[in-house]
N, C-alpha and C positions, 0 to 999 in steps of 0.2 A: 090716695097716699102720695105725701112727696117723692120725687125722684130724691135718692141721697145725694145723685153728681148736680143735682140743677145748681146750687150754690157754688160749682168747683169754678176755677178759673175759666175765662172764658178762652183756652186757648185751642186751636182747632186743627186737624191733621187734614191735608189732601182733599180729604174726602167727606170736610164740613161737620165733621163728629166734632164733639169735645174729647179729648184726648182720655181725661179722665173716665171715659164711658169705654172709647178701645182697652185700656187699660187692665179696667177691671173684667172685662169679658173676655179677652185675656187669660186672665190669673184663672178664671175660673174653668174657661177652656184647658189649660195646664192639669186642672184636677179632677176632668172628666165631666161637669156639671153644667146647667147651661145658665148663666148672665139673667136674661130676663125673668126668670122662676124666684131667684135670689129677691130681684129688687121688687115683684112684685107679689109675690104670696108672701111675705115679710115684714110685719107695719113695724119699720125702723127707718128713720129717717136720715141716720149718722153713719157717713160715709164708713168711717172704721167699723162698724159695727156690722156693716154686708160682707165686708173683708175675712171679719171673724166667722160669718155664717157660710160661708162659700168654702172658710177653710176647713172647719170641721166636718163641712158634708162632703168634702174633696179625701180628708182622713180617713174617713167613714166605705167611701166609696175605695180606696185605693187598699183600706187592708180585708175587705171584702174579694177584691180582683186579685192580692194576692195569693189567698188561699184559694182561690179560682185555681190559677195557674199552679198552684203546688199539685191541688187535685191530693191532695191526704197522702202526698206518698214521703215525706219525712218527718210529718207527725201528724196528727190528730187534736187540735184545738179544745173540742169541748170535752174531749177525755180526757185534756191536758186539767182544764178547768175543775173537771168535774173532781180530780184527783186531790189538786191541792184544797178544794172545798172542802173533802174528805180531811185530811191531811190538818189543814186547820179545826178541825171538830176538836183533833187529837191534844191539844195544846202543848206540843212538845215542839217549840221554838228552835232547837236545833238541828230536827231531821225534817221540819217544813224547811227553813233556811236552806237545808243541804240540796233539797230537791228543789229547791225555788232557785239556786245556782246554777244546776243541771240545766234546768229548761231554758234558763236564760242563755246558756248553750245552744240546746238544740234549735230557737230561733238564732239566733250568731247565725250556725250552719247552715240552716235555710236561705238565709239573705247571702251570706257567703257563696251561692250557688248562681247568682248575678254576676254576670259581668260588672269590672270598676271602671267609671269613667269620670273624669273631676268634676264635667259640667251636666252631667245629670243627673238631678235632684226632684224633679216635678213627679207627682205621682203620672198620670199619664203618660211622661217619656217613658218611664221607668216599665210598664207595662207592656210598652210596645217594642221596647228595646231587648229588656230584661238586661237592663244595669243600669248601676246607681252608682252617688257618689254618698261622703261619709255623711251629709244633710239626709237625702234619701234613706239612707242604710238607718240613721237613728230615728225617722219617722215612724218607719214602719215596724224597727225595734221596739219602739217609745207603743206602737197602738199594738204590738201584738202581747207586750208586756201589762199593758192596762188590760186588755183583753181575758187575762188569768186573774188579776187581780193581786201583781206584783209590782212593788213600788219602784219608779225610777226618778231622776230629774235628769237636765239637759244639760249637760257640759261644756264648755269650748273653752278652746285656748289654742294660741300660736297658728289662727286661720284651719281650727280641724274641729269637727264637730264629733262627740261619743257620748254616750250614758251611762250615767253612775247607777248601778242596780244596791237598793237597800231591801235585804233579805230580813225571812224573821228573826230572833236573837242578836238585831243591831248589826249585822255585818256588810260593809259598802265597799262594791267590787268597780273597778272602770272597766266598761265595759266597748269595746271597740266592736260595731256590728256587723264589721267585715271583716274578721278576724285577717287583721297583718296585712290586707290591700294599702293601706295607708301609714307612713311615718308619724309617730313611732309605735311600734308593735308590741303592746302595753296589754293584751287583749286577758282580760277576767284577772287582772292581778288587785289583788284584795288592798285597800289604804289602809294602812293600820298606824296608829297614833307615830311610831318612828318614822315614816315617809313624809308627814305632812308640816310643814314650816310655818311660821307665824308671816302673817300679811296683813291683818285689819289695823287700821287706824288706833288700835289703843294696846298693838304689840303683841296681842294674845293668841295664841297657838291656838290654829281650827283644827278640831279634834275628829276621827270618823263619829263620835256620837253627835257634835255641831248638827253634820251632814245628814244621820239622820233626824234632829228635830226639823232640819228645815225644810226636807221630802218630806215629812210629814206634816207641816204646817210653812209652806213657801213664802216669801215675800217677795214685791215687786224689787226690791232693790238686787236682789239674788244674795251669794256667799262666793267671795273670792278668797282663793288660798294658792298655794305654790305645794310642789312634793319636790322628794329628794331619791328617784326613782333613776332607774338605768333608762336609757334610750331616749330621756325627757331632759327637752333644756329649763332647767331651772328657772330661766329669766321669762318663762312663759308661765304666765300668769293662767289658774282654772278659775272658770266663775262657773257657778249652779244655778241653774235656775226653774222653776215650773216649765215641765215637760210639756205639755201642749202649748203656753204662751209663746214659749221659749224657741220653739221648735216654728210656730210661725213666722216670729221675727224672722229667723235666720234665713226660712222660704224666701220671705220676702227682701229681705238682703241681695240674696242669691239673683235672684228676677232683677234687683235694680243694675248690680254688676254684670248680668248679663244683655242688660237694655242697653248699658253704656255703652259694652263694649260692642255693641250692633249697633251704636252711633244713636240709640233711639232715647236721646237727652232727656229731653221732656216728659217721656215714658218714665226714665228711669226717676227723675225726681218725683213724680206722683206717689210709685210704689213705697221710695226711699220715705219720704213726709208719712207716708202711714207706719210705716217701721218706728218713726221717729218717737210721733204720738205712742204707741205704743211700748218703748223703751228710749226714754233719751238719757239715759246714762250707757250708754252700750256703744264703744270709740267704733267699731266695725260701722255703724250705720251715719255716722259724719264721714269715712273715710268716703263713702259710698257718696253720701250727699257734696263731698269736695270733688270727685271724679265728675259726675253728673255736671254740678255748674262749671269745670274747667272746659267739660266740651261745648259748653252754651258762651263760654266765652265772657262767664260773669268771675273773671279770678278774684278780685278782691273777697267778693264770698265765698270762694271755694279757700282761698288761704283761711278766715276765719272756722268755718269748719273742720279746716287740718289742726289747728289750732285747738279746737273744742276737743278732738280726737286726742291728744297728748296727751289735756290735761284727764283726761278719762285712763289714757292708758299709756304713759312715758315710754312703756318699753317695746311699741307696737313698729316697729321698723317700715313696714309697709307706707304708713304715716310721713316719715321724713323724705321717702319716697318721690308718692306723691307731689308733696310743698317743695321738692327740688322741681318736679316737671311745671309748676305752676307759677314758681317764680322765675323759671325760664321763656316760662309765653311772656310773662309780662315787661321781663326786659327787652325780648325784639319787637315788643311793641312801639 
């Protein structure tokens, strides 16, 4: 089998790697798993595609170490399951719905029982640490919630990561997985058609029924809306999106912002370009890719990507930001 990185750039760290190969063994170190099993029990040959495999067996592995560590003492998983199986036999949409609200509670609680820290989001830190931040806290939301077999999608807006829980009888809750650790403290409050404002392209008010057809049947582009809720700034735009795709972008986001800001440039751009491939309509992941090359000292392309980030998302502050720090290197040049 080919190596996926032999094609990657040939640019090389200290110690004669390809950067792209630290990298990834890296990312995969981050979620417990080891690099060489990835690239070699796996006939894929596309870099993205070992990314995707490393991430779901990192998933896989991190909400198996969670209920390690719970050890069954604030709920029981496969009773949980076993329940709402039952439950659904029953076809009554509004007392599954009720109880499918509940447990989406009693995990909140459980992850609530982690220490919050902004910068720890990797399953592995998360274990050794036992705290997370709100990327972390929806991961392991997002897989214990699939785990029953309760629908979610990935949220974000305004630099904060949460999950929209859609219950039986069509009812969609924002779901904050660390209940109130993070601004703003919105946690299990239901959208209902008066919260939610018109934002798409053709004026039309997304409705909570929209947000269930699209949990139910997701698109790459996602669903952007706005709400008219207490504690949320309106100019902060929600996008939805497929709860596992969604959820590793943001992984991966995280890792590049956190490469940068360890000065590990090159790093950060490898990570960032896989992000990209995999969402380039998503302003967060140029923001990330303009930080990255302003520290390589390429600004002309780091302004172009401030630039790609606007027009993605006009009312991203963090954005003008940036393009103020980068059009500053460039004039004491």
């Amino acid at each position: 089998m080919t190596n996926p990185f032999d094609k990657a750039p040939v640019e090389k760290d200290p110690s004669g790697k390809l950067v792209s190969e630290i990298v990834f063994a890296d990312w995969c170190k981050m979620f417990g798993i080891n690099s060489e099993e990835i690239t070699s029990d796996f006939d894929s040959t596309d870099k993205n595609a070992v990314y995707d495999i490393a991430f779901v067996l990192g998933a896989e592995n991190f909400l198996k170490g969670f209920l390690s560590q719970l050890e069954g003492k604030l709920f029981d998983i496969k009773a949980l399951k076993t329940e709402l199986d039952y439950l659904r036999t029953q076809k009554n949409p509004e007392v599954l719905g009720k109880r499918e609200q509940e447990i989406a509670k009693i995990f909140q609680g459980a992850i609530s029982t982690y220490a919050y820290n902004e910068t720890t989001n990797h399953p592995a830190d998360i274990l050794a640490r036992k705290e997370m931040n709100c990327v972390g806290a929806s991961l392991i939301g997002g897989m214990l919630l699939k785990e029953v077999g309760i629908t979610c999608v990935l949220a974000g807006g305004g630099s904060h990561s949460f999950l929209i829980v859609v219950t039986s009888g069509d009812r969609v809750f924002w779901q904050d997985m660390q209940d109130g650790k993070e601004k703003p403290e919105l946690n299990n409050q239901e959208l209902t058609k008066e919260k939610m404002t018109a934002i798409n392209p053709y004026n039309e008010a997304v409705s909570p029924l929209d947000i269930v057809n699209f949990a139910n049947n997701p698109t790459d582009e996602g669903l952007t809306f706005s709400v008219d809720i207490e504690n949320w700034n309106k100019e902060n735009l929600i996008t939805i999106e497929s709860f596992l795709s969604g959820i590793e972008r943001q992984e991966l986001i995280n890792t590049g912002f956190q490469l940068t800001n360890a000065g590990k440039h090159s790093s950060a751009l490898e990570v960032l370009e896989i992000a990209r491939k995999k969402s380039p309509n998503v302003a967060d992941v140029y923001l990330g890719l303009a930080k990255a090359l302003r520290g390589l000292g390429r600004y002309e392309e780091a302004v172009a990507k401030c630039k790609k980030a606007l027009e993605l998302d006009p009312t991203y502050s963090y954005i003008q930001e940036e393009m103020g720090s980068i059009r500053k290197l460039m004039n004491e040049q």
